[in-house]
ZAVEX-215183 format. One record per residue: residue number from 1; residue in one letter; z, x, y of N, C-alpha, C, O in turn. Coordinates in steps of 0.05 Angstrom, whole numbers, padded with zeros to 5 digits. Layout:
ATOM     k   r      nc3      nc1      nc2     cac3     cac1     cac2      cc3      cc1      cc2      oc3      oc1      oc2
ATOM   NUM   a        Z        X        Y        Z        X        Y        Z        X        Y        Z        X        Y
...
This chain:
ATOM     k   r      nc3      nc1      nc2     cac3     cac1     cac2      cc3      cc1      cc2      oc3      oc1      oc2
ATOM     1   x   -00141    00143    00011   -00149    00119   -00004   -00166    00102    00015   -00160    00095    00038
ATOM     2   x   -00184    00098    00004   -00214    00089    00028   -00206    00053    00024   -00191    00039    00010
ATOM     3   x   -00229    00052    00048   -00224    00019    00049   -00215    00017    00068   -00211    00036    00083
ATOM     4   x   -00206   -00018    00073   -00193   -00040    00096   -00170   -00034    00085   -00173   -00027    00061
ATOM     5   x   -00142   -00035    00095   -00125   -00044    00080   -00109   -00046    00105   -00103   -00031    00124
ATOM     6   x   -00104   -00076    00096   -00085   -00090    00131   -00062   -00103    00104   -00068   -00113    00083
ATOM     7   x   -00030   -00098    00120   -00016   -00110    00100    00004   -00124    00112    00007   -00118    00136
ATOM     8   x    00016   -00138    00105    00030   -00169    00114    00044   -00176    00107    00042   -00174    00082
ATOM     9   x    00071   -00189    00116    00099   -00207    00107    00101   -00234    00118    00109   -00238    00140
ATOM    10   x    00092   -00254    00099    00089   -00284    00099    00123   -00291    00099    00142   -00277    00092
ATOM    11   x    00122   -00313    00106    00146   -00325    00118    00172   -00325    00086    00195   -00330    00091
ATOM    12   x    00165   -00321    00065    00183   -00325    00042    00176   -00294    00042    00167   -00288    00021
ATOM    13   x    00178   -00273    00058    00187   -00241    00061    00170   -00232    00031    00181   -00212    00021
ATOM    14   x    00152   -00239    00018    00135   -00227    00009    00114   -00206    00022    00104   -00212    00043
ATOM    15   x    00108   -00182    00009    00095   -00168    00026    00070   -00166    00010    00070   -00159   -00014
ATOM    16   x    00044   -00174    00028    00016   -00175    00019    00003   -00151    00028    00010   -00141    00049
ATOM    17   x   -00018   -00140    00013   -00039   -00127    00017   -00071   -00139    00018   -00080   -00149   -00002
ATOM    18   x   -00084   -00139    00040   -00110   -00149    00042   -00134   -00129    00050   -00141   -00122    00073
ATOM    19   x   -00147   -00121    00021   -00168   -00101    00021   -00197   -00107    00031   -00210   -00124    00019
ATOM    20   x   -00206   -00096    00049   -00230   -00103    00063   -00239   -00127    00062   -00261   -00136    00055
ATOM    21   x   -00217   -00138    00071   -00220   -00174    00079   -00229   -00190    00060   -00242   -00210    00064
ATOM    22   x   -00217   -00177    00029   -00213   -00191    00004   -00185   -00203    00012   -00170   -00199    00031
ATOM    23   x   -00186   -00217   -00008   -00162   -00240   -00019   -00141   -00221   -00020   -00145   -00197   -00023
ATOM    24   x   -00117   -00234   -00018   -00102   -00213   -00014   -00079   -00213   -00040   -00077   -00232   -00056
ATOM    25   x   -00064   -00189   -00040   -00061   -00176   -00073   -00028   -00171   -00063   -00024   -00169   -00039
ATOM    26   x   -00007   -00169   -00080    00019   -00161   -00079    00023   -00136   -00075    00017   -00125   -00096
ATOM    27   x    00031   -00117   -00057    00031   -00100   -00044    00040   -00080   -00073    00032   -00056   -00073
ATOM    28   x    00057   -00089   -00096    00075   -00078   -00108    00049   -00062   -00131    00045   -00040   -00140
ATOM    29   x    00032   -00098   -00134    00006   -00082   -00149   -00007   -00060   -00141   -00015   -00042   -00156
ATOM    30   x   -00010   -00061   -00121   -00028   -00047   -00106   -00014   -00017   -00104   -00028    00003   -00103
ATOM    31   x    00009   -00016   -00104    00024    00015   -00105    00024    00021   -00127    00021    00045   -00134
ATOM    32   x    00029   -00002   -00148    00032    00015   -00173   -00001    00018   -00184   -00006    00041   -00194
ATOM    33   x   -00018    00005   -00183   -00050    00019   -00186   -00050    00043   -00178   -00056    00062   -00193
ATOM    34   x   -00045    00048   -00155   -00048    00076   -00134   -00042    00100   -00154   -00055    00121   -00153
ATOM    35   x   -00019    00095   -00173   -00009    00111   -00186    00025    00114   -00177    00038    00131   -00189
ATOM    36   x    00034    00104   -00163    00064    00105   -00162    00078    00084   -00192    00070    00067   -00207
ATOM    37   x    00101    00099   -00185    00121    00071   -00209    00145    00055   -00188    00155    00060   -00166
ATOM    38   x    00147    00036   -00208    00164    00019   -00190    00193    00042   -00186    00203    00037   -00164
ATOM    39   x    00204    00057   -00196    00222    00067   -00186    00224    00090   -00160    00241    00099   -00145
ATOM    40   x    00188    00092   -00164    00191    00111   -00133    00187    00089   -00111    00188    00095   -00087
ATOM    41   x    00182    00063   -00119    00173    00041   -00093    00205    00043   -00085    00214    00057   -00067
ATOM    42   x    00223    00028   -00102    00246    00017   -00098    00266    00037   -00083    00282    00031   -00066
ATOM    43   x    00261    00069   -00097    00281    00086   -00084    00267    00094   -00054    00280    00108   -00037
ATOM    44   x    00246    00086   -00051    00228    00090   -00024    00233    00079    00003    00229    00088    00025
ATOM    45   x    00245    00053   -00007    00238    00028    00018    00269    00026    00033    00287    00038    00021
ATOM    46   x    00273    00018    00046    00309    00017    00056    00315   -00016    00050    00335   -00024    00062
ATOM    47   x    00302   -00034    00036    00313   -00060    00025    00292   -00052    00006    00269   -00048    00014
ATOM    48   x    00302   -00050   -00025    00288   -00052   -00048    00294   -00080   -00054    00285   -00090   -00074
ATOM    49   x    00315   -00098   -00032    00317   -00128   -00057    00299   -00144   -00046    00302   -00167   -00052
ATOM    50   x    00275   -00137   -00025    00251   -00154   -00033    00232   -00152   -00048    00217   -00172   -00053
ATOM    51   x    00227   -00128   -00059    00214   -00124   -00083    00226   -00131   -00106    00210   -00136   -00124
ATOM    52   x    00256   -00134   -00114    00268   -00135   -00136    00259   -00169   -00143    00251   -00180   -00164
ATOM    53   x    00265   -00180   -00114    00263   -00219   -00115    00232   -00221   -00125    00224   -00239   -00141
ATOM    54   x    00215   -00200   -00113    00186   -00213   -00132    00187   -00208   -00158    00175   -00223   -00172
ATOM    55   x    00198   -00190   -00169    00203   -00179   -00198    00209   -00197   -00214    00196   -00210   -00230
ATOM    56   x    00236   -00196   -00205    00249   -00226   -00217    00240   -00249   -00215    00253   -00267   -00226
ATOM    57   x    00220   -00256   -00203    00207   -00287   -00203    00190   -00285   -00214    00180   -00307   -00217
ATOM    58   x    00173   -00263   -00228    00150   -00264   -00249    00157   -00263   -00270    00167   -00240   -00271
ATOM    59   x    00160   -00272   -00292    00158   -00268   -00320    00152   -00235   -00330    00138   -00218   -00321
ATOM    60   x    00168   -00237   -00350    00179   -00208   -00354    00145   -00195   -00365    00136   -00173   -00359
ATOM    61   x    00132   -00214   -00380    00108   -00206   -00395    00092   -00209   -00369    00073   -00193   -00369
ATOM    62   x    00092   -00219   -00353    00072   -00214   -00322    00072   -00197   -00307    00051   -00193   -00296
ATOM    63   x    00092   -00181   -00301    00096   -00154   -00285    00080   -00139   -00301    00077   -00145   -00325
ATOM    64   x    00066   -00114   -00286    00049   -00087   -00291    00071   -00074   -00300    00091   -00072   -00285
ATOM    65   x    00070   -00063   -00327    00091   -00041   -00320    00077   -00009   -00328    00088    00012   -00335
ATOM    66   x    00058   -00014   -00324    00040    00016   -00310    00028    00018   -00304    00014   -00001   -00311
ATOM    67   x    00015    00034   -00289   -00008    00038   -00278   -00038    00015   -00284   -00048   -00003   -00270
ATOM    68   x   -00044    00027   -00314   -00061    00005   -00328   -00058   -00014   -00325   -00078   -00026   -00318
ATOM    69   x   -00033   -00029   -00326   -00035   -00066   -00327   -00030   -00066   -00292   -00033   -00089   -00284
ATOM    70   x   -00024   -00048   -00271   -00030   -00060   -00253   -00054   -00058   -00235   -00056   -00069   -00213
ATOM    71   x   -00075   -00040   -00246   -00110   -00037   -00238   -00116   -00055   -00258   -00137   -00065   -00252
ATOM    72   x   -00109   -00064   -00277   -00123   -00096   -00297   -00115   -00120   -00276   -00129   -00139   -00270
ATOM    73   x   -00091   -00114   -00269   -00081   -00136   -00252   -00092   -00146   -00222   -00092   -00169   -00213
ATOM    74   x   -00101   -00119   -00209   -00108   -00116   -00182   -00140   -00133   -00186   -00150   -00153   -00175
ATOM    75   x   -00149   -00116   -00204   -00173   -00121   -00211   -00185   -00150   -00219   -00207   -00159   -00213
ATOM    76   x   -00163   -00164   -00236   -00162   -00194   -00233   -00166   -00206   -00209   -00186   -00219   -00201
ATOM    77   x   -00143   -00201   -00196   -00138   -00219   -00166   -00162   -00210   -00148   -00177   -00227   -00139
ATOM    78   x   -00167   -00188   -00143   -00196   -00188   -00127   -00217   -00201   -00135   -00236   -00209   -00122
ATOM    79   x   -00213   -00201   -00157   -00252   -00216   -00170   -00237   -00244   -00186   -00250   -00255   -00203
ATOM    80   x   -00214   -00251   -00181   -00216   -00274   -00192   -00224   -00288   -00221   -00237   -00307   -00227
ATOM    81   x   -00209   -00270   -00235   -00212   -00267   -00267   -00199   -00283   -00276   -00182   -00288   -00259
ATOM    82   x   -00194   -00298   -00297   -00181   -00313   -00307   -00177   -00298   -00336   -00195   -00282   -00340
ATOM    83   x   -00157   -00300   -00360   -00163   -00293   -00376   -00149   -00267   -00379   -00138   -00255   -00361
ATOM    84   x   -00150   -00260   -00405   -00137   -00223   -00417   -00161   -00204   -00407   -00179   -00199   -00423
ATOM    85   x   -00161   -00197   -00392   -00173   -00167   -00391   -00159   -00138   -00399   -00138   -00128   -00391
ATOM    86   x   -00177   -00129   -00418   -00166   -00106   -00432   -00172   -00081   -00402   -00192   -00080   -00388
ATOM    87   x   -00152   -00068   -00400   -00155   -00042   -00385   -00180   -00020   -00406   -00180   -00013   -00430
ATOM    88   x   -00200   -00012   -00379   -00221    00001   -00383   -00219    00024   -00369   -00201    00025   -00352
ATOM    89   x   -00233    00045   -00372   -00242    00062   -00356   -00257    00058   -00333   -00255    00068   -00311
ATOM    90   x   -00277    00039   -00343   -00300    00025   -00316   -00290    00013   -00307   -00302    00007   -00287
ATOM    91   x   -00263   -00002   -00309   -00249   -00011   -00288   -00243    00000   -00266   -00247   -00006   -00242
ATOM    92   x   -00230    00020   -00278   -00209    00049   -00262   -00226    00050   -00249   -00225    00037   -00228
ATOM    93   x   -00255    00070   -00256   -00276    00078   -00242   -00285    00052   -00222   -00302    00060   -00206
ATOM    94   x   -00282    00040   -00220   -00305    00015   -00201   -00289    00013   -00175   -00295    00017   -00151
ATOM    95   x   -00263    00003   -00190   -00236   -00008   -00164   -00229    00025   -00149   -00216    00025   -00128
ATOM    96   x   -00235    00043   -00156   -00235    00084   -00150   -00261    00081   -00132   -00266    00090   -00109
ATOM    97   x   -00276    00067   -00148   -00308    00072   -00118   -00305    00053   -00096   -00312    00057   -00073
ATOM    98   x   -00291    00030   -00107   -00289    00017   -00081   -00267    00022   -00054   -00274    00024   -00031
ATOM    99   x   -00232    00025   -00067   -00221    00022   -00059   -00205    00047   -00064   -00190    00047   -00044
ATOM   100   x   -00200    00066   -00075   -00193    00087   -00071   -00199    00117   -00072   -00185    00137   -00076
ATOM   101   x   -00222    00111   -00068   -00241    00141   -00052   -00215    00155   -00040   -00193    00144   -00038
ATOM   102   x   -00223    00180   -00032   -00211    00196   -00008   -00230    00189    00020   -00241    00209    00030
ATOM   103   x   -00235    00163    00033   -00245    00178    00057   -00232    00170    00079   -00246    00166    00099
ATOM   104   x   -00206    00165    00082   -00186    00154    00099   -00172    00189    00106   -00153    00203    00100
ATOM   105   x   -00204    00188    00126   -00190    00226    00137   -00180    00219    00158   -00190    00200    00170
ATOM   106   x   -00153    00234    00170   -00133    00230    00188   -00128    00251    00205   -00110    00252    00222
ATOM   107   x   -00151    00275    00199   -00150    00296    00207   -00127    00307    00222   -00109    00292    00229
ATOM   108   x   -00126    00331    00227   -00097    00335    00237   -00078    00322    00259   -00055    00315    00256
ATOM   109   x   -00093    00322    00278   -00072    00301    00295   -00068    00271    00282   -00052    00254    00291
ATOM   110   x   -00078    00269    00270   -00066    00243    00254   -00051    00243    00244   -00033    00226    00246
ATOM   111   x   -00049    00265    00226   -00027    00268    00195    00003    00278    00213    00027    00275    00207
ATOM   112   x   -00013    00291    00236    00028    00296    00246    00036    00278    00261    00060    00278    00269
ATOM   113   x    00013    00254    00271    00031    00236    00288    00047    00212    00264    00070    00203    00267
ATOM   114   x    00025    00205    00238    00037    00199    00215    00059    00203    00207    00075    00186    00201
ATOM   115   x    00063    00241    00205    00094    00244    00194    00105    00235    00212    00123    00220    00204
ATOM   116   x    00105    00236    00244    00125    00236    00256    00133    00211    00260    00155    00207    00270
ATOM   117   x    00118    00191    00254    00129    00164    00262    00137    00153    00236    00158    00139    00237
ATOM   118   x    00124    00157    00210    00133    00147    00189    00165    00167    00171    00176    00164    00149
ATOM   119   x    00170    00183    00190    00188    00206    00179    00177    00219    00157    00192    00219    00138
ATOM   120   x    00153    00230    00152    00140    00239    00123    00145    00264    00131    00149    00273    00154
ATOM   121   x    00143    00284    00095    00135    00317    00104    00115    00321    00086    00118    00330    00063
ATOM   122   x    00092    00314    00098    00066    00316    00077    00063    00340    00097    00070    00345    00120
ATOM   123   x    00048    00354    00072    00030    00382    00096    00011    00379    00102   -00008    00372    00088
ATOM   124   x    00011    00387    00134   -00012    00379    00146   -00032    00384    00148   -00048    00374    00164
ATOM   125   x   -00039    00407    00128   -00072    00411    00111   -00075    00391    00093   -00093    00396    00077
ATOM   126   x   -00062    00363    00089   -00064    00338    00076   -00076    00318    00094   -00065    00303    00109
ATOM   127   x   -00109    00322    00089   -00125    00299    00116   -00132    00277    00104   -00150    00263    00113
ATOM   128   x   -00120    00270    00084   -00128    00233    00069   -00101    00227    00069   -00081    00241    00070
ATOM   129   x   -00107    00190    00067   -00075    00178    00065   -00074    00183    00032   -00090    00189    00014
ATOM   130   x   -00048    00179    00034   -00036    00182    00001   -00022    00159    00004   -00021    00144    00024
ATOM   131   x   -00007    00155   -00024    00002    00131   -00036    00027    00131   -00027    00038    00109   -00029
ATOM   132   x    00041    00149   -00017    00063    00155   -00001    00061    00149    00032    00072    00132    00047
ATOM   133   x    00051    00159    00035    00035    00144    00065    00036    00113    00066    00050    00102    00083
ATOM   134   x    00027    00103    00055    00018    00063    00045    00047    00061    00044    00057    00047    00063
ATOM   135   x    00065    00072    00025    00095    00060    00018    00107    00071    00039    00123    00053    00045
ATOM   136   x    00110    00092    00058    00126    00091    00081    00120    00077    00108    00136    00075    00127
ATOM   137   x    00093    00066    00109    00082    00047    00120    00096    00011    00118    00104   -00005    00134
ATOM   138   x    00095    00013    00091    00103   -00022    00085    00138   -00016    00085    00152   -00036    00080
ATOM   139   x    00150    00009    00088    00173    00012    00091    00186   -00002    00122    00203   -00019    00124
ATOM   140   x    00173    00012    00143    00166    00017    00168    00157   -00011    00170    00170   -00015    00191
ATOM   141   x    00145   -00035    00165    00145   -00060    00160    00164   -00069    00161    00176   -00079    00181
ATOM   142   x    00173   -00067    00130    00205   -00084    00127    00231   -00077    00147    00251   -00091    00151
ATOM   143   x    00226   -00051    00157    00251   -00051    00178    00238   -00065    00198    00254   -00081    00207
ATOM   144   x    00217   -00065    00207    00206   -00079    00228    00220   -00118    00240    00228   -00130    00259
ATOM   145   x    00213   -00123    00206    00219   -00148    00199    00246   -00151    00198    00257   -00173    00201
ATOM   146   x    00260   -00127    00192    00299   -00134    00193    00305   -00131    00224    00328   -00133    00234
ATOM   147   x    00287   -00126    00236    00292   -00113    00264    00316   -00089    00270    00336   -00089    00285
ATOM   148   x    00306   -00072    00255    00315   -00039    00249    00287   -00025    00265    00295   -00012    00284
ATOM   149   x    00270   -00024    00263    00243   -00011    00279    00240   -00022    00296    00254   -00042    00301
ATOM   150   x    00219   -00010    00315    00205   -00014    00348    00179   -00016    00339    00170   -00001    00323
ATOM   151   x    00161   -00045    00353    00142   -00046    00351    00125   -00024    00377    00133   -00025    00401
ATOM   152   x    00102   -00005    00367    00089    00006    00390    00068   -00014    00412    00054   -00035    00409
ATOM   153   x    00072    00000    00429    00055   -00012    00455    00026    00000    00447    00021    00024    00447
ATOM   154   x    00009   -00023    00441   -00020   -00012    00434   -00028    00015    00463   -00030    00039    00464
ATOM   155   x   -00028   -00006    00482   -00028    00001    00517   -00017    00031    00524   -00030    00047    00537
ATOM   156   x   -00004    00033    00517    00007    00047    00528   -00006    00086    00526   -00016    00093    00505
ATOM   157   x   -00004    00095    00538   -00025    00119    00541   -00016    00143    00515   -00029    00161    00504
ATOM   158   x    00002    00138    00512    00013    00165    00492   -00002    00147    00457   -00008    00161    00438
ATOM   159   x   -00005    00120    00454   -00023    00129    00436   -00045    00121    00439   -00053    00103    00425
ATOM   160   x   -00065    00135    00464   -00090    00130    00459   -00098    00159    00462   -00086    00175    00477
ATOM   161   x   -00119    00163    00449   -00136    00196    00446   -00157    00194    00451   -00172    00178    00440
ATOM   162   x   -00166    00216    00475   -00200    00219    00480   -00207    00242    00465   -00195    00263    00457
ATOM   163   x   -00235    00230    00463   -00246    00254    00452   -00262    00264    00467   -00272    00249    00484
ATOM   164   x   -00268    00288    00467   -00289    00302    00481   -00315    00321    00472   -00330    00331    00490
């Protein structure tokens, strides 16, 4: 899934997504566009009750509850829409050219230092991030934030790689 994507937990433990230094979007939207459902986020994460608390604080007719209403939704908050937007195809397609291409190649030493730190078993003829990748990522966050994880030493030599 191509693009910036830097993501974040503001002090009321909401978790943000901020796409190539756009405005930034509810991480929940942003998984469920990808194509996940909220039941693979929740059975995903090791605290589903901070996702449940944003749930519950939106109005039942405001939550995405598929795919569609959450690329109508995503697609709002980046461009700043006001108003009913009907889900399009040229939507899909536009927010797909911008923001989720395949070109987030990880090539192989990436994808197994990936599994190994995010605990994934993607196979490692898998050289783009996936939507599983992003959610064991913002998983790996939230323990961060319960102080259950280890933050890495940028510094430190085991993760830096030369190339030759």
């Amino acid at each position: 899934w191509g693009g910036r994507l830097k993501s974040e937990i503001d002090s009321k433990t909401r978790i943000w997504a901020r796409i190539s230094k756009k405005r930034k979007v509810s991480i929940l939207v942003l998984l469920l566009a990808m194509g996940l459902t909220i039941k693979q986020v929740l059975d995903s994460v090791c605290s589903p009750k901070i996702f449940l608390d944003v749930l519950k604080k939106k109005k039942r007719k405001e939550q995405p509850q598929s795919t569609e209403d959450a690329i109508v939704e995503l697609y709002k908050q980046l461009y700043c829409i006001g108003g009913d937007i009907v889900f399009s195809e040229s939507i899909r397609k536009e927010l797909q050219k911008k923001f989720f291409q395949q070109r987030c190649e990880l090539g192989k030493i990436g994808r197994l230092n990936l599994n190994k730190k995010l605990n994934l078993k993607v196979p490692e003829n898998e050289y783009f991030l996936l939507p599983q990748d992003i959610l064991a990522a913002i998983d790996y966050l939230i323990k961060i934030k319960l102080g259950i994880g280890t933050l890495d030493d940028i510094d430190h030599l085991k993760n830096r790689r030369t190339r030759s």
